[in-house]
N, C-alpha and C positions, 0 to 999 in steps of 0.2 A: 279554261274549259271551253268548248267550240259551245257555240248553239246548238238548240235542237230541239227544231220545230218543224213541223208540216205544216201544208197548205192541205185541206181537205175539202173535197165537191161534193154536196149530197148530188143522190141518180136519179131524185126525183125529178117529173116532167115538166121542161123548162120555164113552166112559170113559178114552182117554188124550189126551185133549183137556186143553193147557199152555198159559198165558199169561205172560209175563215181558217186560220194561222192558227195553229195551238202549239202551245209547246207543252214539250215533252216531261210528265208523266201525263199524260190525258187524263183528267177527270172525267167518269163516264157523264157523268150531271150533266156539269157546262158542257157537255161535246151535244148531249141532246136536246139542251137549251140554243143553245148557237145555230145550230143543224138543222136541229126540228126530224133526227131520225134518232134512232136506238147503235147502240156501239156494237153491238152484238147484230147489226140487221143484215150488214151487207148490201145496204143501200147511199153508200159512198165511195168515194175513191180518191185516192194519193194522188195531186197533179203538179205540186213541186216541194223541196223540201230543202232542208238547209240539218243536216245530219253527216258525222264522223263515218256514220256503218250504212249509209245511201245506199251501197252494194248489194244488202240484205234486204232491198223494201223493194217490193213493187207495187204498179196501181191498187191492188189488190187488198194489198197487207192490212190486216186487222189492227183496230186500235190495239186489244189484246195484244199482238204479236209487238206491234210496236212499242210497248209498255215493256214488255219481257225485255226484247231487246236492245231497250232504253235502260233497264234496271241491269241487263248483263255486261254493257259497257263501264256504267257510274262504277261498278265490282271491279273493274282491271285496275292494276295498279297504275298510278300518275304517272309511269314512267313509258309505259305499256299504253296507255291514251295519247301520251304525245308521239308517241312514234308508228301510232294506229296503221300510217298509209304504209309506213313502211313494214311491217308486220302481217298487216293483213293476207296478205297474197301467199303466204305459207301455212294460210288456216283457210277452213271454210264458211267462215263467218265472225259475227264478233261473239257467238257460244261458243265457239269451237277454242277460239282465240283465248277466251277467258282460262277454259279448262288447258290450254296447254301454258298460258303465260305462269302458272304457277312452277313450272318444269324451269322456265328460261333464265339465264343469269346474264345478271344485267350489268354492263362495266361502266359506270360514268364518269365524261367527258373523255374516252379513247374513240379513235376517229379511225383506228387503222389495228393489227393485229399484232404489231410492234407495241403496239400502246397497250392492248390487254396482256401481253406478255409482261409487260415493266408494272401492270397493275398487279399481276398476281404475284409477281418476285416480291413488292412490298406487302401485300394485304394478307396472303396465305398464310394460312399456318403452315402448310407443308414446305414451306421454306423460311420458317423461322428460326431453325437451327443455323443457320449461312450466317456466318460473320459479317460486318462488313464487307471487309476485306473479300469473302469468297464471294457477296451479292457482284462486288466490282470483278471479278471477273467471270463471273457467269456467263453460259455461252447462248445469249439472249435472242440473238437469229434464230439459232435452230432449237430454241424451248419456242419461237414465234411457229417457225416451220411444224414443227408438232403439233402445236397448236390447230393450226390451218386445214393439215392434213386430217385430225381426227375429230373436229367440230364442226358445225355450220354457225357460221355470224352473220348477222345483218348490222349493216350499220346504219346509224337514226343519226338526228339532228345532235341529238344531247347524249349519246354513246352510241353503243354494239351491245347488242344481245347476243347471249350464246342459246342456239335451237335446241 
C-alpha cells in the first residue's frame, strides 16, 4: 500500500505559523496538539502530500474530507488500489471510483484482450459444456473481437479490468 500523508501549515500569523507531516487517518487530538489549531477551523492548509487520490485534495481540503477520502480508498478492492492511476481517469474521484469498482471485472495477469478471451474460455461457466476437443478449436480471435467491440478495458500493471 502506497503512503499517505500530508504536510499541513497552520494560517496563523507568521510567528506561530506550524507545519507537520501526519498520516492518514488524522486524529483530530494530535492534529490540534501538533498545529496549535482546531480540525474543523479552517485555519490551515495542504502544502505537500504523498497520496494515491493527490487529484481529489486541494490547499483547501479538510482534515474531514481527507479522512473520508482516506477511508473510501482503504474500501477499494486490492486489485482496484494497485491499478488506482490507471482507473482513476474513467471515474471522478476515488468516491466515484469506489462505487463504480464494484461494477468492474477484474482479469488477472491478462495484458491484452487475447488474453481475457483465453481467461474466460477456462474460467466461465458459459463455457463449461465445450469439451476439450471444442475449447481447441474455438474461434478465439473473433470471441476476442467481440469482446473489444462490446466492452471497455483498461489495462493495469497486474491485469485488465472490464468498465
Amino acid at each position: 500500500m502506497e503512503e499517505c500523508s500530508v504536510l499541513i501549515e497552520s494560517t496563523l500569523p507568521a510567528e506561530d505559523k506550524t507545519s507537520r507531516w501526519f498520516n492518514l487517518p488524522i486524529d483530530y487530538e494530535l492534529f490540534h496538539d501538533l498545529l496549535g489549531v482546531e480540525a474543523d477551523s479552517g485555519d490551515y492548509q495542504i502544502i505537500d502530500m504523498k497520496l494515491p487520490f493527490a487529484g481529489d485534495i486541494v490547499r483547501t481540503t479538510s482534515v474531514r474530507r481527507l479522512n473520508k477520502l482516506y477511508f473510501a480508498y482503504m474500501e477499494l478492492p486490492p486489485e482496484v488500489q494497485q491499478a488506482y492511476n490507471d482507473l482513476i481517469s474513467y471515474c471522478g474521484g476515488v468516491e466515484d471510483l469506489l462505487q463504480k469498482s464494484e461494477e468492474f471485472r477484474f482479469y488477472p495477469e491478462c495484458h491484452n484482450i487475447m488474453d481475457v478471451a483465453r481467461y474466460r474460455l477456462e474460467h466461465n461457466i458459459e463455457f463449461s459444456a465445450l469439451s476439450e476437443k471444442g475449447k481447441k478449436y474455438f474461434n478465439l480471435e473473433a470471441y476476442a473481437q467481440e469482446l473489444e467491440e462490446t466492452g471497455r478495458y483498461v489495462v493495469s500493471e497486474n491485469g485488465m479490468f472490464k468498465l
